[in-house]
N, CA, C and O atoms as a printed pandas DataFrame, in Angstrom:
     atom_number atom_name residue_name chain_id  residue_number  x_coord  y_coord  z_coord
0              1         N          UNK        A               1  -12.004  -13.746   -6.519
1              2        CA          UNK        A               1  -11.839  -12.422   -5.948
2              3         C          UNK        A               1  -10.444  -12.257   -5.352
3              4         O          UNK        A               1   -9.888  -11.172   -5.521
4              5         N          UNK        A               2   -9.838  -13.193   -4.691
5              6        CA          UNK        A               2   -8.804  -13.322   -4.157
6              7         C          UNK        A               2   -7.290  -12.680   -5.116
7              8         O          UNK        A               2   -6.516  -11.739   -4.942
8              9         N          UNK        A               3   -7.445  -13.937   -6.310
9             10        CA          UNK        A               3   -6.624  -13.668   -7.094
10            11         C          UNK        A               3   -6.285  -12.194   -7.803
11            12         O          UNK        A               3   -5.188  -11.666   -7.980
12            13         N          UNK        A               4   -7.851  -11.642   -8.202
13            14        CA          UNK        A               4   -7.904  -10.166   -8.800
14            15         C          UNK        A               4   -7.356   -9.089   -7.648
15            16         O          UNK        A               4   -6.621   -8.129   -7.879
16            17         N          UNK        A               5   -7.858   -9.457   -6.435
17            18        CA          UNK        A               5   -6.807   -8.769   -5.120
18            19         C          UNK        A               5   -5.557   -8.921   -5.257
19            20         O          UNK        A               5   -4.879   -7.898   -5.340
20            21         N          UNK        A               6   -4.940  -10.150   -5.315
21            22        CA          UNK        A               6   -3.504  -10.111   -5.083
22            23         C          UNK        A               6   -2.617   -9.519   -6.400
23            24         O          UNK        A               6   -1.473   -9.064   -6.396
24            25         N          UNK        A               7   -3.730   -9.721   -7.729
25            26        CA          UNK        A               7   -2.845   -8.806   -8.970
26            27         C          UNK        A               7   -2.699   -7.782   -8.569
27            28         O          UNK        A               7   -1.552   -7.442   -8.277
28            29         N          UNK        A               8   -4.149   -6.567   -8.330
29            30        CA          UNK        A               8   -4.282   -5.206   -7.695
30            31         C          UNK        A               8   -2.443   -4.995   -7.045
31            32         O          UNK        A               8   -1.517   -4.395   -7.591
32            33         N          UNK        A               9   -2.458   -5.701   -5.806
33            34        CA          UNK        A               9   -1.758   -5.372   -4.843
34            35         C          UNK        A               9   -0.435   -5.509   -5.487
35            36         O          UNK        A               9    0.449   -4.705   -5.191
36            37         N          UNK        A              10   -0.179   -6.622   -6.493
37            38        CA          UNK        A              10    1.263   -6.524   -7.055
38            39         C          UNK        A              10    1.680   -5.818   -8.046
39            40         O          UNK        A              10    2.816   -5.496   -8.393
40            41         N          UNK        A              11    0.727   -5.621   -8.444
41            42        CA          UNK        A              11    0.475   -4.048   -9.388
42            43         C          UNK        A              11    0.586   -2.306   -8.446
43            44         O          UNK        A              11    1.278   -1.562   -9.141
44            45         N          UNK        A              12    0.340   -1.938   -7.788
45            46        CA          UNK        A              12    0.392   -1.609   -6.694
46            47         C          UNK        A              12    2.300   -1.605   -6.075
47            48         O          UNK        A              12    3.125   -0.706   -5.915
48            49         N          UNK        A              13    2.317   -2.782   -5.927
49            50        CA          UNK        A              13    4.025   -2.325   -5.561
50            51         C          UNK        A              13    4.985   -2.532   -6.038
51            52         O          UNK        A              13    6.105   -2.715   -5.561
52            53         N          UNK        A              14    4.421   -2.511   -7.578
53            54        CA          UNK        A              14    5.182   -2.319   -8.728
54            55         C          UNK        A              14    5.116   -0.800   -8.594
55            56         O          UNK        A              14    6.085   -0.241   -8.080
56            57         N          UNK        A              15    4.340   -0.258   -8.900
57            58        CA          UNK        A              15    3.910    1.327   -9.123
58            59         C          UNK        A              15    4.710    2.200   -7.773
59            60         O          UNK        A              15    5.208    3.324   -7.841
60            61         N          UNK        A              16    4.645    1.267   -6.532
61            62        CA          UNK        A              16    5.243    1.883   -5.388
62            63         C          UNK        A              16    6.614    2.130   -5.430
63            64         O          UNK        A              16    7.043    2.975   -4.644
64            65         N          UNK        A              17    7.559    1.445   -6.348
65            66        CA          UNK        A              17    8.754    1.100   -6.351
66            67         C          UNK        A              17    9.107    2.361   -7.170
67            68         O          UNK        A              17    9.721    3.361   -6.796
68            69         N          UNK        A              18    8.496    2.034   -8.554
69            70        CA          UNK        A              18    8.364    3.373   -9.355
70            71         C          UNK        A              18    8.103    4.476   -9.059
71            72         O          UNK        A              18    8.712    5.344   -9.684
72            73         N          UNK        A              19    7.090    4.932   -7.985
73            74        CA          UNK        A              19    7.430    6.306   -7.508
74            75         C          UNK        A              19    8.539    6.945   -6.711
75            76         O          UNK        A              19    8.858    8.134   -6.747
76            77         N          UNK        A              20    9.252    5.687   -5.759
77            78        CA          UNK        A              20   10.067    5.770   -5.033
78            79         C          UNK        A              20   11.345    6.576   -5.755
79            80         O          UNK        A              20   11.951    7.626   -5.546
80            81         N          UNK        A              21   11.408    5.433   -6.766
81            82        CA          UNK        A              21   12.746    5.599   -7.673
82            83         C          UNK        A              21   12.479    7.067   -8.797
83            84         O          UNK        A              21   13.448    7.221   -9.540
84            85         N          UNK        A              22   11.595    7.884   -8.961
85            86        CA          UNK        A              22   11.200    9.289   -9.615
86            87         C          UNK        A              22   11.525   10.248   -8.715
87            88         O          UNK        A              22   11.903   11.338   -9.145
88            89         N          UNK        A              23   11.414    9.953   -6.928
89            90        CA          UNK        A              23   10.835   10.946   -6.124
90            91         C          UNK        A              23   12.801   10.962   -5.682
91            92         O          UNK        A              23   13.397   11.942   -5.234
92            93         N          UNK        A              24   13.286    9.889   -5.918
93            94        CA          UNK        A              24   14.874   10.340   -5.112
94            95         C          UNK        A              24   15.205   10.683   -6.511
95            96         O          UNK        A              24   15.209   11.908   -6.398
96            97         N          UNK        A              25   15.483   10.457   -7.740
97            98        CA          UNK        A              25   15.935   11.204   -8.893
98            99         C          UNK        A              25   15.414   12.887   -8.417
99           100         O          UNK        A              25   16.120   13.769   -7.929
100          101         N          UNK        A              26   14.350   12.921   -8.665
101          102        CA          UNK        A              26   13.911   14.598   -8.268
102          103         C          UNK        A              26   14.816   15.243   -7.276
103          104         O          UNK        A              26   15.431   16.273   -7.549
104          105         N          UNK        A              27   14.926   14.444   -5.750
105          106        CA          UNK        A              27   15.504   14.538   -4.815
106          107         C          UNK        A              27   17.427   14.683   -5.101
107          108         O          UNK        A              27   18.249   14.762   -4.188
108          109         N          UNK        A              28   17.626   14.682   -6.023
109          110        CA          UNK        A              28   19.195   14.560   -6.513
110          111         C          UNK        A              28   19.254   15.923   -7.143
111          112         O          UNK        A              28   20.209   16.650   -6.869
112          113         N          UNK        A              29   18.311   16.332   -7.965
113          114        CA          UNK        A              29   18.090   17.364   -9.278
114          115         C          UNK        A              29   18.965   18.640   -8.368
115          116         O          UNK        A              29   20.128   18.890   -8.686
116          117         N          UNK        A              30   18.362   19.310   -7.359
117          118        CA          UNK        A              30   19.152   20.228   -6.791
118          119         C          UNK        A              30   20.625   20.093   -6.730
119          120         O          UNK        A              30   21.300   21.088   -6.991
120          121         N          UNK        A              31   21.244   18.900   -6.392
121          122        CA          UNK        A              31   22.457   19.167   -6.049
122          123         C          UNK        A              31   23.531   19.034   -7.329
123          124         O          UNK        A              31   24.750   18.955   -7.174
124          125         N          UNK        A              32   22.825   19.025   -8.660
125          126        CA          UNK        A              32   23.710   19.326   -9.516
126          127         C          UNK        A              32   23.983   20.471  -10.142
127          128         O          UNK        A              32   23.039   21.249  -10.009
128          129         N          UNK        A              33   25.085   21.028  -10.925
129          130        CA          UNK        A              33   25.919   22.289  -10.994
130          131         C          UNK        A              33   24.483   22.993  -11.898
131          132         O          UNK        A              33   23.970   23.929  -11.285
132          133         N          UNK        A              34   24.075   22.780  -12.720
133          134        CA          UNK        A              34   22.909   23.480  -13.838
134          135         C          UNK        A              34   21.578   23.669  -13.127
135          136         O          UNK        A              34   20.615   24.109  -13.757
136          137         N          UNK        A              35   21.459   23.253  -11.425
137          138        CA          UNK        A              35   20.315   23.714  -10.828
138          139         C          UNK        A              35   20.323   25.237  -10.803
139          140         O          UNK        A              35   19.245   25.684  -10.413
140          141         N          UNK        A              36   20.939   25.865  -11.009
141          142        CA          UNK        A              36   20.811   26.955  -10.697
142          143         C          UNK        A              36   20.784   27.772  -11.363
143          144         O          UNK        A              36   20.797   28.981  -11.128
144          145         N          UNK        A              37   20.704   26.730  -13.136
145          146        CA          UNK        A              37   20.706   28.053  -14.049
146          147         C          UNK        A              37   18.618   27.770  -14.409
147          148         O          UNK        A              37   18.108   28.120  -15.473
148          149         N          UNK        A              38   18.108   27.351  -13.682
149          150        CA          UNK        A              38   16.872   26.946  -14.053
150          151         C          UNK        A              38   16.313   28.646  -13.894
151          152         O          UNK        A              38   16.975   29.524  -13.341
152          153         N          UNK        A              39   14.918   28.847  -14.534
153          154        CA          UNK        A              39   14.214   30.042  -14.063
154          155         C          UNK        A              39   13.318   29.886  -12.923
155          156         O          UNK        A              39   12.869   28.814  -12.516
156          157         N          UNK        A              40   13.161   30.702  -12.585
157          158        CA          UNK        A              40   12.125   30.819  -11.200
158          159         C          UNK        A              40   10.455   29.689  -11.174
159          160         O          UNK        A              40    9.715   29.166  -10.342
160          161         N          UNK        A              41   10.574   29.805  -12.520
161          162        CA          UNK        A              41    9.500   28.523  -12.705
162          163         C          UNK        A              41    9.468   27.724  -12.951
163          164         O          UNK        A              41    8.405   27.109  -13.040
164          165         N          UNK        A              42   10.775   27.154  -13.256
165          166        CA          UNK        A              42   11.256   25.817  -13.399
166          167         C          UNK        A              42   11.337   24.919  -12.057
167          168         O          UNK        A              42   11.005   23.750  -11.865
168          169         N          UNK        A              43   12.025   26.104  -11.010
169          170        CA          UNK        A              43   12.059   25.711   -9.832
170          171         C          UNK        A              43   11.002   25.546   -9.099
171          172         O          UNK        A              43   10.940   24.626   -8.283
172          173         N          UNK        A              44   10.142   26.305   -9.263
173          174        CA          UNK        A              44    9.174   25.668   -8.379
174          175         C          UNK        A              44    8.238   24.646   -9.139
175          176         O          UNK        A              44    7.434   24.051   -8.421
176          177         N          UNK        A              45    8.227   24.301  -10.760
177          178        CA          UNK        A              45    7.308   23.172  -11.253
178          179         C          UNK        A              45    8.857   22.080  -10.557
179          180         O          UNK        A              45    8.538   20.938  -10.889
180          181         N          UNK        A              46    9.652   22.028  -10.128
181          182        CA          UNK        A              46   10.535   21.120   -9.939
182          183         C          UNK        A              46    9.982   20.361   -8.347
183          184         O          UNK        A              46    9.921   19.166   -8.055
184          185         N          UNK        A              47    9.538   21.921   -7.290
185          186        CA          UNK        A              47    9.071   21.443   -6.172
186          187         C          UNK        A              47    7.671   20.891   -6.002
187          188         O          UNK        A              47    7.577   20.023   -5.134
188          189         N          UNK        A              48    6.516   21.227   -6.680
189          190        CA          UNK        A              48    4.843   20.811   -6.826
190          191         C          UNK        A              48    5.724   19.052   -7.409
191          192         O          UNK        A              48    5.303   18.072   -6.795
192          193         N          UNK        A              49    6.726   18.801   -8.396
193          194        CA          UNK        A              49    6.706   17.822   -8.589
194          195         C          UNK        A              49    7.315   16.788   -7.329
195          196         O          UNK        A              49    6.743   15.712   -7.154
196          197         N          UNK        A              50    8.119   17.045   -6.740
197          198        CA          UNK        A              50    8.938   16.657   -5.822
198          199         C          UNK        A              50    7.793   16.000   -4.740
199          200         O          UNK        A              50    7.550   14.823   -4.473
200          201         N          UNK        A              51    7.268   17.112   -4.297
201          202        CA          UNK        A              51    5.603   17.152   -3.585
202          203         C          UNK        A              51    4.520   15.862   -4.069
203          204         O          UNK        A              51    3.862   15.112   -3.348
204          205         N          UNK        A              52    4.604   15.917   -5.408
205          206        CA          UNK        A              52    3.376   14.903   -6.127
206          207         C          UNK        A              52    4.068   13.582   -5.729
207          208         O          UNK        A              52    3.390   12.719   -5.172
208          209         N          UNK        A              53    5.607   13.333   -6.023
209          210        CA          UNK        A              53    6.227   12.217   -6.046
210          211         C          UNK        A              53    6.317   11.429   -4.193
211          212         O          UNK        A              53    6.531   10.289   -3.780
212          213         N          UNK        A              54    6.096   12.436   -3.688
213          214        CA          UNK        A              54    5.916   12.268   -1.957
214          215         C          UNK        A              54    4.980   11.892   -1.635
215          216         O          UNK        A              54    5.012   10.920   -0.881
216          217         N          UNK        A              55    3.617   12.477   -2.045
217          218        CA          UNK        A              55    2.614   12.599   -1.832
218          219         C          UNK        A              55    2.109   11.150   -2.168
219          220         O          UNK        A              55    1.400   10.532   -1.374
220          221         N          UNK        A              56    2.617   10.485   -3.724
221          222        CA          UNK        A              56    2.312    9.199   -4.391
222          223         C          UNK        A              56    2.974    8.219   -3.032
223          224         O          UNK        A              56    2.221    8.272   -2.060
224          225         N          UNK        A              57    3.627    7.767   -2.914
225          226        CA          UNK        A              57    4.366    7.035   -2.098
226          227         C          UNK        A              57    3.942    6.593   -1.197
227          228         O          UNK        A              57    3.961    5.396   -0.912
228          229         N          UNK        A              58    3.180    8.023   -0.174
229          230        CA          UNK        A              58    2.720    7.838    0.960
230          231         C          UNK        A              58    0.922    7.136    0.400
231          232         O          UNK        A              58    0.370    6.139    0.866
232          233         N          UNK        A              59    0.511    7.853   -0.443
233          234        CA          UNK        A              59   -0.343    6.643   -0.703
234          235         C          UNK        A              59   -0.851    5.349   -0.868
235          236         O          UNK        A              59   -1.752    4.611   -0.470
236          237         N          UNK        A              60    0.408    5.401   -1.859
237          238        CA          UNK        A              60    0.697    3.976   -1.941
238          239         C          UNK        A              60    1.265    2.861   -0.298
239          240         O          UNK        A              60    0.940    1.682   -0.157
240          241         N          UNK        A              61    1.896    3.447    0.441
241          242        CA          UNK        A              61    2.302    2.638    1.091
242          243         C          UNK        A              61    1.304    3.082    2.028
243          244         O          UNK        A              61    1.730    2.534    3.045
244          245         N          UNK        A              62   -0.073    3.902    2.497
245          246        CA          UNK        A              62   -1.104    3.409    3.742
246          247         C          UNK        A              62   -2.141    2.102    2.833
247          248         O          UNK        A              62   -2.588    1.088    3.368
248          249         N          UNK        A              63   -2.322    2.488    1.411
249          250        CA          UNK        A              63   -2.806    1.414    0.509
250          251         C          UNK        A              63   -2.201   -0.041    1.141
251          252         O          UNK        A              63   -2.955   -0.812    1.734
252          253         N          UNK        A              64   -1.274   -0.228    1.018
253          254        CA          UNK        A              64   -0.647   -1.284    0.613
254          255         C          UNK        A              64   -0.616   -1.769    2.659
255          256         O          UNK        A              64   -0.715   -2.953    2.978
256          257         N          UNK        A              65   -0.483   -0.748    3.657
257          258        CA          UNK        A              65   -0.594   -1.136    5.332
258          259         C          UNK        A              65   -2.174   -1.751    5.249
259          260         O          UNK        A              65   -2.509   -2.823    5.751
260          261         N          UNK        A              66   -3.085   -0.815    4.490
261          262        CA          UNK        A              66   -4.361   -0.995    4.765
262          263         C          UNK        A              66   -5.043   -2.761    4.301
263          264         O          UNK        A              66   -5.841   -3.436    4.951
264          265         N          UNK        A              67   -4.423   -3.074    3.076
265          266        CA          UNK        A              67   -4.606   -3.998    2.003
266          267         C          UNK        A              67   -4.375   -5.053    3.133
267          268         O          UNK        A              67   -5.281   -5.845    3.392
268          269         N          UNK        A              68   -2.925   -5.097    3.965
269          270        CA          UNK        A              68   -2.100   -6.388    5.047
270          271         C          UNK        A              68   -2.805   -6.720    5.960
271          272         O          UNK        A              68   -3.187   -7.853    6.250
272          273         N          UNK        A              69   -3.141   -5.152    6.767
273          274        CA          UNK        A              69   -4.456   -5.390    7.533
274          275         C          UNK        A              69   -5.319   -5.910    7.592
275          276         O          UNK        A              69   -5.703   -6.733    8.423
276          277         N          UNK        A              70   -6.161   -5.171    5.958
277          278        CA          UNK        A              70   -7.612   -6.147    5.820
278          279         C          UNK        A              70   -7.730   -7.891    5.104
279          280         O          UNK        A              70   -8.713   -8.445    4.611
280          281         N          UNK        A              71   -6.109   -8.487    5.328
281          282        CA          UNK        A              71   -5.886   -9.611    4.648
282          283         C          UNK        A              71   -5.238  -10.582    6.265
283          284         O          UNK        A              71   -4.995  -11.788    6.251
284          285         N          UNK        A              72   -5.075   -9.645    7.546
285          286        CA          UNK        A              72   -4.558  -10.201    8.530
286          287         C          UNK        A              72   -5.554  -10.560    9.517
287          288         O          UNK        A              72   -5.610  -11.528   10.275
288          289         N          UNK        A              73   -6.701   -9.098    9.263
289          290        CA          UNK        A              73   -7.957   -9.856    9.737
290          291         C          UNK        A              73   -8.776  -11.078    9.075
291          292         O          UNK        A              73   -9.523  -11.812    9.721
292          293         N          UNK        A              74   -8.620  -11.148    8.205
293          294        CA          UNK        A              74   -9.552  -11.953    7.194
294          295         C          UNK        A              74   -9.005  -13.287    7.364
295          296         O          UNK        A              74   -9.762  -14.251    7.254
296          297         N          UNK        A              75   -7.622  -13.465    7.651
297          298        CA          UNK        A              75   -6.498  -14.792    7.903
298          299         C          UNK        A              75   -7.053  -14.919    9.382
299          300         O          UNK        A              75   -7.512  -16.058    9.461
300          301         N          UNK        A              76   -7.191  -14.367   10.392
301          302        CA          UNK        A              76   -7.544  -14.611   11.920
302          303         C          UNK        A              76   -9.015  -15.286   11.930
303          304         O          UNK        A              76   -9.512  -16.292   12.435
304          305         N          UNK        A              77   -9.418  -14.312   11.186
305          306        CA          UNK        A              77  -11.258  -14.859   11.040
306          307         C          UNK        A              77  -11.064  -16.631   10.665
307          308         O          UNK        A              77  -11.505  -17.404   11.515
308          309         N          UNK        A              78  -10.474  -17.167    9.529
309          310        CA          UNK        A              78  -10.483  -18.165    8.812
310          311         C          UNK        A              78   -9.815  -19.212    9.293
311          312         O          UNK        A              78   -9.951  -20.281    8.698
312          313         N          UNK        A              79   -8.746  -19.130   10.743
313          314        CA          UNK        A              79   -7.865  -19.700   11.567
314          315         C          UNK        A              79   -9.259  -20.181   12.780
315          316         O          UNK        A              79   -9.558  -21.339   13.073
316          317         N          UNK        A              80  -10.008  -18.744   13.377
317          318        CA          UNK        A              80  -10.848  -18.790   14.292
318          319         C          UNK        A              80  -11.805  -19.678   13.712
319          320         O          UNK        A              80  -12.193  -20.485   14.556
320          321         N          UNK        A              81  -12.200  -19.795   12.876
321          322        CA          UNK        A              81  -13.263  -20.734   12.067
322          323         C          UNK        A              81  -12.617  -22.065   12.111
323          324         O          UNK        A              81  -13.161  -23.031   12.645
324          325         N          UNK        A              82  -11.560  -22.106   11.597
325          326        CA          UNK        A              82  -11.185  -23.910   11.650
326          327         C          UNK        A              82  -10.513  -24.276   12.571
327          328         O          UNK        A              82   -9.905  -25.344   12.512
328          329         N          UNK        A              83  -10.468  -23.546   13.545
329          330        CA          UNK        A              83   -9.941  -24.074   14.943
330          331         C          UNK        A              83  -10.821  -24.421   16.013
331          332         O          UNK        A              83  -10.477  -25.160   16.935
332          333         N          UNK        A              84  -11.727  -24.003   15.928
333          334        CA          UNK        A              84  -13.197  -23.533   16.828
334          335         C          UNK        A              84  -14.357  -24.504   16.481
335          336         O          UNK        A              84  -15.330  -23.820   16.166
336          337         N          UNK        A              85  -14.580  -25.560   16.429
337          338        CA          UNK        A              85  -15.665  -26.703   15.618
338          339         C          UNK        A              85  -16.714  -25.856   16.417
339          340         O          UNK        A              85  -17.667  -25.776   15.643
340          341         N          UNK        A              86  -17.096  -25.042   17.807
341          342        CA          UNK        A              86  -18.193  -24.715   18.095
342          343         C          UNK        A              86  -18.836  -22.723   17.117
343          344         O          UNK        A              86  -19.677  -21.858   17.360
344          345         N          UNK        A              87  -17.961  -22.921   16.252
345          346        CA          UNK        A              87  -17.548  -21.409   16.222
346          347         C          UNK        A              87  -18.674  -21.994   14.479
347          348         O          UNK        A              87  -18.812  -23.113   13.985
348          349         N          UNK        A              88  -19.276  -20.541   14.020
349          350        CA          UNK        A              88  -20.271  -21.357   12.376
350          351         C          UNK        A              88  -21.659  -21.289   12.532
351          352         O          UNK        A              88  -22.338  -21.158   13.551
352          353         N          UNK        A              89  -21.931  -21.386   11.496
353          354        CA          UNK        A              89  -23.714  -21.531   11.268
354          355         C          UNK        A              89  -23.675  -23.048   12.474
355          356         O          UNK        A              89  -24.161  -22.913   13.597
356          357         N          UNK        A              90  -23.419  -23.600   12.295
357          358        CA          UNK        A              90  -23.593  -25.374   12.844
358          359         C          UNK        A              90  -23.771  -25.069   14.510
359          360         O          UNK        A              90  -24.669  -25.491   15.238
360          361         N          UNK        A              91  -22.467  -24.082   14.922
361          362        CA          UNK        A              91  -22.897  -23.775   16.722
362          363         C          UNK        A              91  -23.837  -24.188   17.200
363          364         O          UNK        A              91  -23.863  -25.103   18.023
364          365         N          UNK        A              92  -25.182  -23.325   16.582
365          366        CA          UNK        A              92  -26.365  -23.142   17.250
366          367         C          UNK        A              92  -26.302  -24.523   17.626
367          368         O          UNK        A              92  -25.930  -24.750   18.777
368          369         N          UNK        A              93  -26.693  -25.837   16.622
369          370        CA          UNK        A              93  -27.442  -27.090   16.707
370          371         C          UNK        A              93  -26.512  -27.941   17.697
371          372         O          UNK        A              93  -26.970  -29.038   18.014
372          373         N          UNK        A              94  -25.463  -27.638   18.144
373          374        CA          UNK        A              94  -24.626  -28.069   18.908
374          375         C          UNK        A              94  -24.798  -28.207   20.090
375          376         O          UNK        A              94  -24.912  -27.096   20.609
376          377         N          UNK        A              95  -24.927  -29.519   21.256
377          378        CA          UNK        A              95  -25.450  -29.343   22.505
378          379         C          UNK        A              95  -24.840  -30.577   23.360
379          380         O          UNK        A              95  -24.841  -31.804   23.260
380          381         N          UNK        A              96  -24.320  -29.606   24.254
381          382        CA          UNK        A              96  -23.390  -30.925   24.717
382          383         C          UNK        A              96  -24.297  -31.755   25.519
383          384         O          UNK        A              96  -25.400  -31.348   25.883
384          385         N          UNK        A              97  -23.793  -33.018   25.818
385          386        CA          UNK        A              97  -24.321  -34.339   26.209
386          387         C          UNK        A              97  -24.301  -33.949   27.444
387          388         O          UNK        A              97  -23.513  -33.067   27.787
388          389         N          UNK        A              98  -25.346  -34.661   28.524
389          390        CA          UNK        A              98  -25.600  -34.687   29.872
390          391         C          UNK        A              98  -26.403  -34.234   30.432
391          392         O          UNK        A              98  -26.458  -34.373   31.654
């Protein structure tokens, strides 16, 4: 399971990189001399796209906060477990001497 996670995730910021690098190309498109010979609907399929390419990004990167998170708890849990000999199914049967 682990492994099929960590493809996901590097797959994932492969794709993140790639939107990045679409959304500043878009982000350039205005400031060249032939922006302005576009028609009125060019310009705005130019902004819904600009929008989609923003919109991807920010997905991708609460994905990718959320993914660290649920891999920083899961690392604490597995630290707390092998640090803790009273910590486990085994606890219970555990009883100190005296």
């Amino acid at each position: 399971m682990d492994r099929n996670w960590n493809e996901l995730l590097q797959e994932l910021r492969v794709l993140q990189t790639g939107a990045q690098i679409i959304g500043g190309f878009l982000l350039t498109l205005p400031f060249q001399q032939r922006f302005s010979t576009l028609t009125e609907l060019e310009k705005w399929l130019h902004l819904v796209l600009v929008v989609l390419a923003t919109m991807t990004t920010g997905l991708m990167l609460v994905l990718q906060c959320c993914s660290r998170a649920a891999g920083q708890n899961q690392n604490q849990a597995r630290s707390q477990k092998t640090s803790n000999p009273n910590s486990g199914p085994k606890a219970a049967q555990c009883r100190p001497l005296g």
